[in-house]
C-alpha positions in Angstrom: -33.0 45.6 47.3 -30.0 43.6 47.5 -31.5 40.4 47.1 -33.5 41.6 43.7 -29.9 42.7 42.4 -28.6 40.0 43.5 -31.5 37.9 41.1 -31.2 39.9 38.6 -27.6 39.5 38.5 -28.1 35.6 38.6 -30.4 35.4 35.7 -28.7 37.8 33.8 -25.5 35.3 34.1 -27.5 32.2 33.6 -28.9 33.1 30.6 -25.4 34.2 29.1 -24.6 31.0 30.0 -27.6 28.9 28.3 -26.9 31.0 25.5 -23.6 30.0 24.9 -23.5 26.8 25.9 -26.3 25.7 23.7 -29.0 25.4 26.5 -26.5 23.7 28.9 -25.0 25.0 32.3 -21.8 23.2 31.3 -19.2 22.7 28.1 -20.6 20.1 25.3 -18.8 17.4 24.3 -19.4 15.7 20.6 -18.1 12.1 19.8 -17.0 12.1 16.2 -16.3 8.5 14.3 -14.4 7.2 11.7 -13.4 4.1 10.3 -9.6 5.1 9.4 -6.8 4.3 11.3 -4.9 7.4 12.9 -2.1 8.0 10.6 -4.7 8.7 7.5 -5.9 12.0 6.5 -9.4 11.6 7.7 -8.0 11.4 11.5 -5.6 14.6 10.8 -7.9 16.8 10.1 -10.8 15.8 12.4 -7.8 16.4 14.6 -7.2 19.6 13.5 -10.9 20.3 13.3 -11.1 19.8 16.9 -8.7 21.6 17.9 -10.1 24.7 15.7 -13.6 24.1 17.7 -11.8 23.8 20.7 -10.0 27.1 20.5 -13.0 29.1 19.0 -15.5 28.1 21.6 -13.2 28.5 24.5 -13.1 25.1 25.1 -16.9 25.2 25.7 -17.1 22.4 22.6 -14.6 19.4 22.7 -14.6 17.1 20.0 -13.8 13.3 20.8 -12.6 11.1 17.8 -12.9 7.5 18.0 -10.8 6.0 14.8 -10.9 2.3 13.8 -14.2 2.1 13.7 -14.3 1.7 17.0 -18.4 2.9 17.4 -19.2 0.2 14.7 -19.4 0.1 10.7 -20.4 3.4 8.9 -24.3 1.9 9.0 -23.8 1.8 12.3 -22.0 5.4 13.0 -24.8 6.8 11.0 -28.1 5.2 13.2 -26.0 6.2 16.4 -26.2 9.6 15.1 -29.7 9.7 13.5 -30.4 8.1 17.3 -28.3 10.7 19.3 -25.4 8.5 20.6 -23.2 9.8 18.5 -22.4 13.4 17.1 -20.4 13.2 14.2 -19.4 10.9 11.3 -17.3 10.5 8.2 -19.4 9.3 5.7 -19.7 9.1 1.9 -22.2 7.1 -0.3 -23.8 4.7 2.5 -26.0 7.7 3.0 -27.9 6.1 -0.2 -29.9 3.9 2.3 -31.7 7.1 3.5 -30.9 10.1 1.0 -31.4 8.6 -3.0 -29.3 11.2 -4.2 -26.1 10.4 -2.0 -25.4 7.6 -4.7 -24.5 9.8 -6.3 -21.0 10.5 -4.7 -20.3 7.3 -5.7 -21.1 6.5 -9.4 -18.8 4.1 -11.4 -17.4 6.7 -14.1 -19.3 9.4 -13.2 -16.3 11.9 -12.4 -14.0 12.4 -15.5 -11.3 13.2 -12.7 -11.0 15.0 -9.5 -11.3 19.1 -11.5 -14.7 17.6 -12.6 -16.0 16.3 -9.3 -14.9 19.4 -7.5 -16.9 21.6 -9.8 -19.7 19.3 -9.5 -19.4 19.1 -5.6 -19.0 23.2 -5.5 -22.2 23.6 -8.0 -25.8 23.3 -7.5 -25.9 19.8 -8.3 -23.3 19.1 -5.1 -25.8 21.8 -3.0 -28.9 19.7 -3.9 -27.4 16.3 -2.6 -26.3 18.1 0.8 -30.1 19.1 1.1 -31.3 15.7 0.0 -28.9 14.3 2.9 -29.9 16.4 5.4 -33.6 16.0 4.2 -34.1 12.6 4.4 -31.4 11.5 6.8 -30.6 14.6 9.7 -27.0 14.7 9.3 -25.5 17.9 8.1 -22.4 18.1 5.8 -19.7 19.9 7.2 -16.4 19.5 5.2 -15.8 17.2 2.6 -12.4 15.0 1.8 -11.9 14.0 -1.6 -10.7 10.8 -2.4 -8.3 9.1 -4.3 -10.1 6.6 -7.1 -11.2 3.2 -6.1 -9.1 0.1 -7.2 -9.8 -3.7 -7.5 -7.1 -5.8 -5.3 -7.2 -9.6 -5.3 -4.6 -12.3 -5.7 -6.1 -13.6 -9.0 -5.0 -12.6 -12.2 -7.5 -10.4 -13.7 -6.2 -10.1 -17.7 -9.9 -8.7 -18.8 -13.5 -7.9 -17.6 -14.0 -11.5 -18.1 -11.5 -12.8 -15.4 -14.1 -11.0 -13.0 -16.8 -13.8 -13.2 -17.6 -15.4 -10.0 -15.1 -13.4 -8.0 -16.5 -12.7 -4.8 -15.6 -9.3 -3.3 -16.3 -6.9 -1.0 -18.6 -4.4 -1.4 -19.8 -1.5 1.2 -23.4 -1.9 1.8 -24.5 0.3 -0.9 -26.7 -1.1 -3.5 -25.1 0.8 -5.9 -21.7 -1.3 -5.6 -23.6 -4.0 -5.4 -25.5 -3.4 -8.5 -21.9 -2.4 -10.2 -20.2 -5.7 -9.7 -22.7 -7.6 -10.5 -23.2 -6.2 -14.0 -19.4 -6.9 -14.2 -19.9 -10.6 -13.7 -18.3 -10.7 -10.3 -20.3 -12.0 -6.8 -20.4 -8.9 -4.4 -20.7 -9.1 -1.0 -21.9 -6.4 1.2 -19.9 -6.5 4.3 -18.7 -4.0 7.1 -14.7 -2.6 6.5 -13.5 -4.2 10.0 -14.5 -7.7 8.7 -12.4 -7.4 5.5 -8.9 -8.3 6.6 -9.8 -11.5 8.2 -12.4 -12.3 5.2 -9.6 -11.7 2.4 -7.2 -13.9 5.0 -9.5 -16.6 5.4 -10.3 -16.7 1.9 -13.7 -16.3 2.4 -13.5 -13.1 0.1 -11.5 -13.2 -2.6 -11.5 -9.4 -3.3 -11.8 -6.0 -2.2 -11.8 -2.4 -3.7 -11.3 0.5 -1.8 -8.8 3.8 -2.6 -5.4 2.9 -2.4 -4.9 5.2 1.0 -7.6 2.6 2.9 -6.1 -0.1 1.3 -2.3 0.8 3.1 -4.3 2.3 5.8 -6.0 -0.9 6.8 -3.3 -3.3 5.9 -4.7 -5.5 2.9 -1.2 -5.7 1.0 -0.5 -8.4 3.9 -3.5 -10.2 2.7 -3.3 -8.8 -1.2 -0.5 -8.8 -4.0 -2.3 -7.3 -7.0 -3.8 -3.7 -7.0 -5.7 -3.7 -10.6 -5.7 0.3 -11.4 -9.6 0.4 -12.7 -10.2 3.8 -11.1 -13.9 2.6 -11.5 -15.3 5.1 -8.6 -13.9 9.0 -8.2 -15.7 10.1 -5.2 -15.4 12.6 -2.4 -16.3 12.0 1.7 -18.5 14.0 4.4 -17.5 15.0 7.8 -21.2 14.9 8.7 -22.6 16.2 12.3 -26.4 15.3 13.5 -28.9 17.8 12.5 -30.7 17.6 15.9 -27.3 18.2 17.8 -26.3 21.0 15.7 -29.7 22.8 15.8 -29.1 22.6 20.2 -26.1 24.6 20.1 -26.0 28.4 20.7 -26.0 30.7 17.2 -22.3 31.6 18.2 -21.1 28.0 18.6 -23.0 27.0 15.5 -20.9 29.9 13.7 -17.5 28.1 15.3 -18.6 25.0 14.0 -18.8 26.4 10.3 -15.9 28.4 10.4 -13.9 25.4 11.7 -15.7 23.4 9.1 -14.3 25.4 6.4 -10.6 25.8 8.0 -10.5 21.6 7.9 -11.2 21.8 4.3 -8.4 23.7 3.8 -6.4 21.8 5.8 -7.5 19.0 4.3 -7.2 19.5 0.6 -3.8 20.8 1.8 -2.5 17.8 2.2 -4.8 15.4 -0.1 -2.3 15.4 -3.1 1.1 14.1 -1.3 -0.9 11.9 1.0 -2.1 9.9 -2.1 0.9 9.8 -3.5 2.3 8.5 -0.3 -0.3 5.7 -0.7 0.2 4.2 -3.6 4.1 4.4 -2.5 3.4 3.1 0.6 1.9 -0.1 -1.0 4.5 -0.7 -3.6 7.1 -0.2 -1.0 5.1 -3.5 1.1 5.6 -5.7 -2.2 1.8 -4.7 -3.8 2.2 -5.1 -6.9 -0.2 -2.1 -9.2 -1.0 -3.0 -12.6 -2.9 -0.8 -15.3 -6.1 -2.1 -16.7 -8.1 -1.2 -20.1 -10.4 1.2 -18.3 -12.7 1.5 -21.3 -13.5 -2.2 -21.0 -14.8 -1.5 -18.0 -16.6 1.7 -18.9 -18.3 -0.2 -22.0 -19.9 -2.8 -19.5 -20.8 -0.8 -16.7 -22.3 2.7 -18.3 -24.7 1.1 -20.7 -26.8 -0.2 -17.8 -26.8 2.6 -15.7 -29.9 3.1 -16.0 -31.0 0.3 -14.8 -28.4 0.5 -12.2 -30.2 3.7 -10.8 -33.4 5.0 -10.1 -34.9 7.4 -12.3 -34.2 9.8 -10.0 -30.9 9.4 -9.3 -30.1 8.4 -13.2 -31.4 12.2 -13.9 -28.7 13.8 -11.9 -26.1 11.2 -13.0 -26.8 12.3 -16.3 -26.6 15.8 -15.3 -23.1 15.5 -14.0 -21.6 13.6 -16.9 -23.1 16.6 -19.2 -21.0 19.2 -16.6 -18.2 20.6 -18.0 
């Protein structure tokens, strides 16, 4: 009799324990990456997420962050995670290369400002491009960061949109961007973030556009002296975790992950405004020098073509967001 309590008692514990632990006898550790250094917002709050995982799983889920880009570029970070060597990633509108309708987080002049993306991102239009991600490329959207706007920097004088021509820059390897710059007259070059500095040192680039919190973050006013204010891109950025690695945790840790999810959010848009005020600060404070442009000259060449720029389907939202009020 004792021995059949004994087994009873066993399996009643082990199965407590697969429950919990997401089918494993032990904790679960997820390796999140980034390609920000670890004074910039994205670190913070995957910080802070972490640490919110950590205490509402009873330290049964840790969280590892590797900044830097330390696991590779964002293509990279994305095929470790589709593959199952990685967790988690911070990711915007590279998704494009499997999910069509992440472009659209980053369309030039899309966004009249950050009120406008936000109710966009909060809508149904925002809903269907987290289910076109996870559709078509098995990551899930956790939390989102918005972003400050994306600005030109080179060390040529740009006076108009025809001071662009034959400027190579550096694009992310979206064809989106590269699409963008080319309509603009420029020579884009799709290339991973950690190759910039040296590229723009070597003169092998002569430009790069990025928000200005990257652009401090990663150190291009050493390498830079003109930040050209075109505020061509108003986006936003996804914590993203694998769908395959979610779905094996317990129902009770998949609850801790969402309600840490949406407790880095807060966090996060907490601190969004000052941080990108520090920025731009931050750069002008290094000797960058930030210089207004006619944004409607860059408007009038980019939107007419948009739709050749996009596919249909992805020029059917667009058009849906730029109708949003």
């Amino acid at each position: 009799m004792r021995r059949i309590l004994n087994l009873v008692l066993f399996l009643f514990i082990a199965t407590i324990s697969f429950s919990f632990f997401g089918g494993k006898g032990k904790s679960v550790e997820w390796k999140l990456g980034h390609n920000a250094n670890t004074d910039h917002i994205w670190h913070e709050t995957a910080v802070k997420f972490s640490e919110i995982v950590d205490e509402k799983t009873d330290g049964k889920l840790k969280v590892k962050i590797f900044p830097n880009g330390q696991l590779g570029s964002e293509t990279d970070m994305i095929n470790s995670v589709r593959l199952g060597t990685l967790d988690m990633v911070l990711t915007g509108e590279t998704l494009q290369n499997w999910a069509p309708k992440a472009a659209l987080m980053a369309v030039p002049y899309a966004f009249r400002d950050l009120d406008h993306m936000n109710t966009v991102l909060n809508g149904p239009i925002g809903e269907e491009i987290k289910t076109n991600i996870q559709a078509n490329a098995g990551l899930i959207p956790l939390y989102y960061h918005e972003r400050a706007p994306r600005n030109l920097t080179t060390n040529r004088d740009i006076k108009s949109v025809e001071d662009l021509k034959g400027l190579i820059i550096r694009v992310p390897d979206v064809p989106i961007f590269v699409k963008t710059w080319e309509v603009l007259g420029a020579k884009p070059t799709p290339m991973s973030l950690q190759e910039v500095f040296t590229s723009l040192q070597q003169n092998t680039i002569h430009a790069q556009e990025n928000p200005y919190d990257l652009v401090y973050s990663l150190g291009f006013y050493e390498v830079q002296k003109n930040a050209y204010e075109t505020e061509h891109v108003i986006q936003w950025i996804y914590a993203t975790v694998g769908e395959k690695q979610f779905n094996k945790l317990s129902p009770e840790m998949q609850k801790a992950v969402l309600e840490a999810s949406e407790e880095a959010q807060i966090y996060a848009q907490g601190k969004f405004k000052d941080f990108v005020v520090t920025a731009k600060q931050n750069l002008i404070d290094k000797g960058m020098k930030i210089i207004p442009v006619n944004k409607e000259e860059y408007q009038n060449k980019i939107m007419p073509e948009m739709q050749k720029i996009l596919t249909p389907e992805q020029y059917e939202l667009y058009l849906k967001i730029v109708e949003t009020k």
